[in-house]
C-alpha positions, 0 to 999 in steps of 0.5 A: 058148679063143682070144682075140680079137685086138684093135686099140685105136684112140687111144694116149695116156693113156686107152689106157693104163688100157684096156690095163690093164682089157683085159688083166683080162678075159683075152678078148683079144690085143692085136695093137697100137695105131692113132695118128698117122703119125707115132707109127709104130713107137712103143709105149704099155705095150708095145704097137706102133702099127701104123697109123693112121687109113686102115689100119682098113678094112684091118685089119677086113677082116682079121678084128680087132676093136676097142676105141676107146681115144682118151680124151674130155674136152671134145668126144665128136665124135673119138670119135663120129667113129671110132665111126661110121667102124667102124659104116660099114665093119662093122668088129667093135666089142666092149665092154669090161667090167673083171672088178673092175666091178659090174653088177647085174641088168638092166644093159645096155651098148652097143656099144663103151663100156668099163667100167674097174676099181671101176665100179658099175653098179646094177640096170636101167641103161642104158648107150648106145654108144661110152661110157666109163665109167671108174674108180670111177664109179657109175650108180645104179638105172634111169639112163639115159646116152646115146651118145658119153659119158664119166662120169669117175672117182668120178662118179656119177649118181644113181637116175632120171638121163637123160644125154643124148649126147655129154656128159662128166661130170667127175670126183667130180661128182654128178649128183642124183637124177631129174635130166635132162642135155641132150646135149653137155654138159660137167659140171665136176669136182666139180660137183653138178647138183641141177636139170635141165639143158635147154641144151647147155654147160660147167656147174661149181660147187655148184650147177652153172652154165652158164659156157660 
């Protein structure tokens, strides 16, 4: 079978564990990394950065597929940013899951998230698009996560939970379960939200609260 040939978009530190997680799958050839200009000719796990943000239209009319490997913390906007750039040129966007991940029956998972090793995701979940969802992490039966989130390492989100968009679960937080989060919210690591969060901001502690 050939392998798709891929191009990962971001070459910092999260690249790295993607890198790792796409390597895994054995679905891909990775023909180098899109960073900044001046990164040109740099390397990130032995894979070259070969363009930056302006050659994507190029490389996509060339026939490659991409994975957005720039990581999330604070803010989804740089990665919605990329995300909706692809969308617009009708550039191939794949979704990565790791062959160490769980996903029972019924899951779905949206156009360009990534599922990282000792990920589980419990019957019926749904998953949106341009998503993270990375090492260890757990998504317990019928939740719901939107677009543009990132649920860190060893997060997890309980049975019934509604993630909204652009949110940012740290890592070893819990989120409670039939619990609601707003969108462009932030959980601190460690957290544990055991009400619903109707207002977008930073919240941390146990119990979580807004502090931002």
């Amino acid at each position: 079978m050939d392998k798709k040939q891929i191009i990962l978009i971001g070459g910092g530190g999260h690249c790295k564990s993607c890198i790792d997680v796409i390597e895994q799958t054995g679905q891909y050839e990775i023909a180098g990394i899109i960073d900044l200009p001046h990164k040109l000719g740099q390397r990130t796990s032995g894979y070259e950065v070969i363009g930056n943000d302006a050659d994507i239209e190029r490389f996509a009319s060339q026939g490659f597929c991409f994975v957005i490997t720039m990581g999330q913390v604070k803010s989804a906007a740089p990665r919605k940013r990329l995300f909706e750039h692809l969308k617009q040129i009708d550039a191939a966007i794949e979704s990565i899951i790791s062959p160490r991940a769980y996903l029972a029956k019924g899951v779905t998972i949206g156009e360009g998230s990534i599922v990282m090793h000792g990920v589980h995701v419990i019957e019926s979940v749904k998953i949106g698009a341009n998503c993270i969802l990375n090492t260890a992490c757990t998504v317990e039966h019928d939740a719901v996560v939107g677009n543009h989130c990132h649920i860190s390492t060893h997060a997890i989100v309980n049975g019934e939970c509604a993630v909204g968009d652009e949110c940012f679960i740290g890592s070893n937080s819990v989120i409670s379960n039939q619990i609601s989060v707003a969108s462009q919210c932030v959980i601190g690591a460690g957290s544990v939200v055991a009400k619903n969060i109707y207002e977008q901001g930073t919240y941390v502690g146990n119990p979580a609260r807004k502090i931002l």
